[in-house]
C-alpha positions, 0 to 999 in steps of 0.5 A, spaced: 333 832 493 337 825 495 341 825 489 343 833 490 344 830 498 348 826 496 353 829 491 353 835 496 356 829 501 361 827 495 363 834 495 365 834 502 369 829 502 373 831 496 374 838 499 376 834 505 382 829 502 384 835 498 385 839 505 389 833 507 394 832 501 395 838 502 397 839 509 401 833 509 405 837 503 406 842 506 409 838 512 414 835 507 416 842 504 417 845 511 424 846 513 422 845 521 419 838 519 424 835 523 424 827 524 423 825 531 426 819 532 433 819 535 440 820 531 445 816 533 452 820 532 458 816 529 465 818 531 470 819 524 475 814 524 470 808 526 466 804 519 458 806 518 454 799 519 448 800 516 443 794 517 439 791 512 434 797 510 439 801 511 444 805 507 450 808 509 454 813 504 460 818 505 461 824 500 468 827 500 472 832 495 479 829 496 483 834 493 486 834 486 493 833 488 495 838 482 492 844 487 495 841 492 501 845 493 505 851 496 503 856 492 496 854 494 497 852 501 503 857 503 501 856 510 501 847 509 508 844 511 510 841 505 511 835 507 503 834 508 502 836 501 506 831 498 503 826 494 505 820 497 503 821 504 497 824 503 495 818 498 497 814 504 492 817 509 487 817 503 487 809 503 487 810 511 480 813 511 476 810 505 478 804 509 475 805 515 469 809 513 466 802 511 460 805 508 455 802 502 458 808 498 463 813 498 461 819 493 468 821 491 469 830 488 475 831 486 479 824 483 486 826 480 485 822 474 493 820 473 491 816 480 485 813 478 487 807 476 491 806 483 484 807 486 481 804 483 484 797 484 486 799 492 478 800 493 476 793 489 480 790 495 476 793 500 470 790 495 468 796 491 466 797 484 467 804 481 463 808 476 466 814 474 466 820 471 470 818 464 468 825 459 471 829 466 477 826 464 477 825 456 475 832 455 482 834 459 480 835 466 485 834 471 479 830 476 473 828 476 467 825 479 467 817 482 463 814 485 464 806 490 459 801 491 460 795 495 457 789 491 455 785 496 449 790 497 448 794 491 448 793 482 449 799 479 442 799 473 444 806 470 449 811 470 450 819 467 454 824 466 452 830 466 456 837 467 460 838 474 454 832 476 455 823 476 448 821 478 447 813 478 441 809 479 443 802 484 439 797 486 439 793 493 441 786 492 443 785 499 437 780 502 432 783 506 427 787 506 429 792 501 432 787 496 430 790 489 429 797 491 432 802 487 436 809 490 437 814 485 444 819 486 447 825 484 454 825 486 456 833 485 461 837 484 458 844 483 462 850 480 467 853 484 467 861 483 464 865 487 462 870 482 459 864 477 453 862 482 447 862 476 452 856 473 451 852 479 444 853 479 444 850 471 447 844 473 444 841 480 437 844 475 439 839 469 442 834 474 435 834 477 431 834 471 435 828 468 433 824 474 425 826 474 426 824 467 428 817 467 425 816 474 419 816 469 415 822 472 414 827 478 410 821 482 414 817 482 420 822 483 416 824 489 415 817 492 423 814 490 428 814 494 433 819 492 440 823 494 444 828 492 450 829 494 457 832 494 461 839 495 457 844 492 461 850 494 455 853 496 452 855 504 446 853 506 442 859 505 445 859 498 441 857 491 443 850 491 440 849 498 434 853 497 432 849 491 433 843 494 430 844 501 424 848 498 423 844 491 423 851 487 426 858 486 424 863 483 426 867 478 432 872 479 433 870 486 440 872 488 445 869 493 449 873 498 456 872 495 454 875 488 448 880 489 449 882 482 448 877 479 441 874 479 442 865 479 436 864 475 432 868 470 426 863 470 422 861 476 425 853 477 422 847 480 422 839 481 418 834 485 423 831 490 421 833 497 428 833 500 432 834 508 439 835 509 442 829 513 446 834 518 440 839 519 435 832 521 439 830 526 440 836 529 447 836 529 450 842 527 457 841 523 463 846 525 465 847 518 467 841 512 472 846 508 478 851 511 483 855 508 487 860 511 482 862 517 475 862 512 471 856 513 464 854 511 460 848 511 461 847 503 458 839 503 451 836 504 448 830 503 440 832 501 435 825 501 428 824 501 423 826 507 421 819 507 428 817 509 429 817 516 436 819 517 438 813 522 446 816 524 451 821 522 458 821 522 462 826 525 466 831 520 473 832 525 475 828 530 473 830 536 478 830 539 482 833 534 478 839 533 481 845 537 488 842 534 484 843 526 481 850 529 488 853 531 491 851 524 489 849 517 486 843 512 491 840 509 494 838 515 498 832 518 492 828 519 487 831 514 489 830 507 484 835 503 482 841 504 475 839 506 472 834 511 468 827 509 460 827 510 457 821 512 449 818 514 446 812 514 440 812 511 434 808 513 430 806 505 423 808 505 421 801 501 416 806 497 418 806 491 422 799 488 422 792 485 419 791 479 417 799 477 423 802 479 427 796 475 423 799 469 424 806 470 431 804 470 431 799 464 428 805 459 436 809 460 442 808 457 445 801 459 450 804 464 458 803 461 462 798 465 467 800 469 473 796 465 470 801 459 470 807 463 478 807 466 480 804 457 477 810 456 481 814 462 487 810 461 487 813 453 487 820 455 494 819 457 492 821 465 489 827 463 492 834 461 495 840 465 489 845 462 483 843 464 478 842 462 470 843 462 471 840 470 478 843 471 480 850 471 483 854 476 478 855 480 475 849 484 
């Protein structure tokens, strides 16, 4: 009788943390599972400071200068579009952006190696997407690192995707801790929306994979980043917010075509930074008169979200909604996203140094541009991230 007593007792309690789990899992997969806590909203123009703890990041697609042209963008002054006066606006605004990374879409391979020194003099160092521009692509993925704060433990790339791993080795509380990043690009034709969903789907999985398994994956710290020429309510967004899609799941802009014929899913609980805080962005891409909001910086729940950068100035967003991107003060066609993020501390030191160590050891940023530098600077056809469209 007492042992029966007992394991009824034993029973409860189980059944009870069973129903607790599973609350609070719920809670992380809401999208109205908001944070509570104040966020700061930071003017463009002014650097993102990031405390020790902290993490600030910005995501830009700054234009392939090959797309930058007339017949592209027959309403742009032509002197806005020429390649000098946009790349001296570019250096302008990567030096005041003043984040911890800076997650680059749409690098001209010919003006990486020019980037890439005017970025080490601000104290980055790069790692970049090499095989974009060895398989003939007129750009590429980068992403920058500042070295005071991060060391880069592991880099991939993958189709449309550069994902990194970066340790903290910036004293404070974080030192040691591992953030895991995938800086996207996604596939830019509107009737190709399975393409975008196969490569955030790999990009996901290769980040379990080395991570190590789907608990670590759910306690580390994790972003994905980029233009994923994708709205909010599409697939990409979908997946992310609510950590599965089912199969033959369709987007808006191409019913006809299903963007996955097998329910897929992973075990990142992810909020988008821009819709935690509350904030809600006028649009990061414009042409002609259409604009959305293309680009999302998607983090672990367990990151509060500590600010946001304003996309456009403010005072310059009634002059930008009568006219078009790029323009005097904008160099591309999109506008920068920005956060800063605060680490959780759940998931570092001596484990996430382990799962970094079992991946491929990361090539140095020397061997990444000898490998741009012998393409000859890239070729007008494109390639597997080229193509006509964007």
């Amino acid at each position: 009788m007492v042992d029966g007593r007992v394991m009824a007792a034993g029973a409860a309690v189980a059944l009870g943390l069973t129903f607790t789990w599973l609350r609070r899992r719920r809670a992380q997969r809401s999208p109205h599972h908001h944070q509570r806590h104040s966020v700061r909203l930071l003017p463009r123009g002014r650097p993102l400071p990031s405390k020790p703890g902290e993490l600030s990041l910005v995501s830009y697609n700054i234009l392939c200068e090959r797309y930058a042209t007339g017949r592209r963008f027959p309403y742009v002054f032509a002197q806005y579009l020429d390649p000098d006066y946009r790349w001296a606006r570019l250096q302008a605004e990567l030096e005041a952006f003043g984040a911890d990374l800076i997650a680059l879409q749409e690098v001209t391979v010919d003006r990486w190696m020019e980037l890439k020194a005017f970025m080490a003099s601000l104290g980055y160092t790069a790692v970049v997407q090499a095989r974009a521009a060895a398989t003939g692509s007129d750009f590429m993925l980068a992403l920058f690192y500042r070295q005071g704060k991060l060391r880069l433990a592991w880099s991939k790339e993958r189709s449309r995707v550069l994902l990194a791993a970066l340790e903290v080795v910036e004293p404070g509380p974080a030192e040691g801790q591992v953030v895991w990043l995938a800086n996207v690009h996604l596939e830019g034709s509107p009737y190709r929306p399975n393409d975008r969903i196969s490569q955030l789907k790999h990009a996901l999985q290769r980040l379990e994979g080395h991570i190590g398994s789907k608990d670590a994956a759910e306690a580390a710290d994790v972003i994905i980043c980029g233009d994923f020429n994708s709205l909010d309510q599409d697939s990409p967004c979908w997946l992310l917010r609510r950590g599965r899609l089912e199969r033959n799941h369709t987007d808006a802009c191409c019913p006809q075509v299903p963007t996955t014929k097998e329910t897929i899913a992973h075990p990142f609980a992810l909020h988008e930074a821009y819709e935690s805080s509350g904030y809600r962005q006028p649009f990061t891409h414009k042409v002609a008169q259409d604009h959305a909001v293309l680009d999302f910086i998607w983090c672990s729940r367990h990151m509060p979200v500590a600010a946001v950068m304003r996309p456009l100035q403010q005072e310059l967003r009634e002059v930008v909604g009568k006219c078009y991107l790029p323009n005097r003060w904008h160099p591309s066609d999109h506008l920068p996203v920005g956060a800063v993020l605060k680490l959780s501390g759940c998931y570092g030191g001596e484990q996430a140094a382990q799962g970094a160590a079992t991946a491929e050891a990361p090539a140095a940023a020397d061997d990444a541009a000898a490998d741009i530098s012998s393409v000859g600077g890239g070729s007008s056809t494109g390639g597997s991230d080229g193509g006509s469209v964007r």
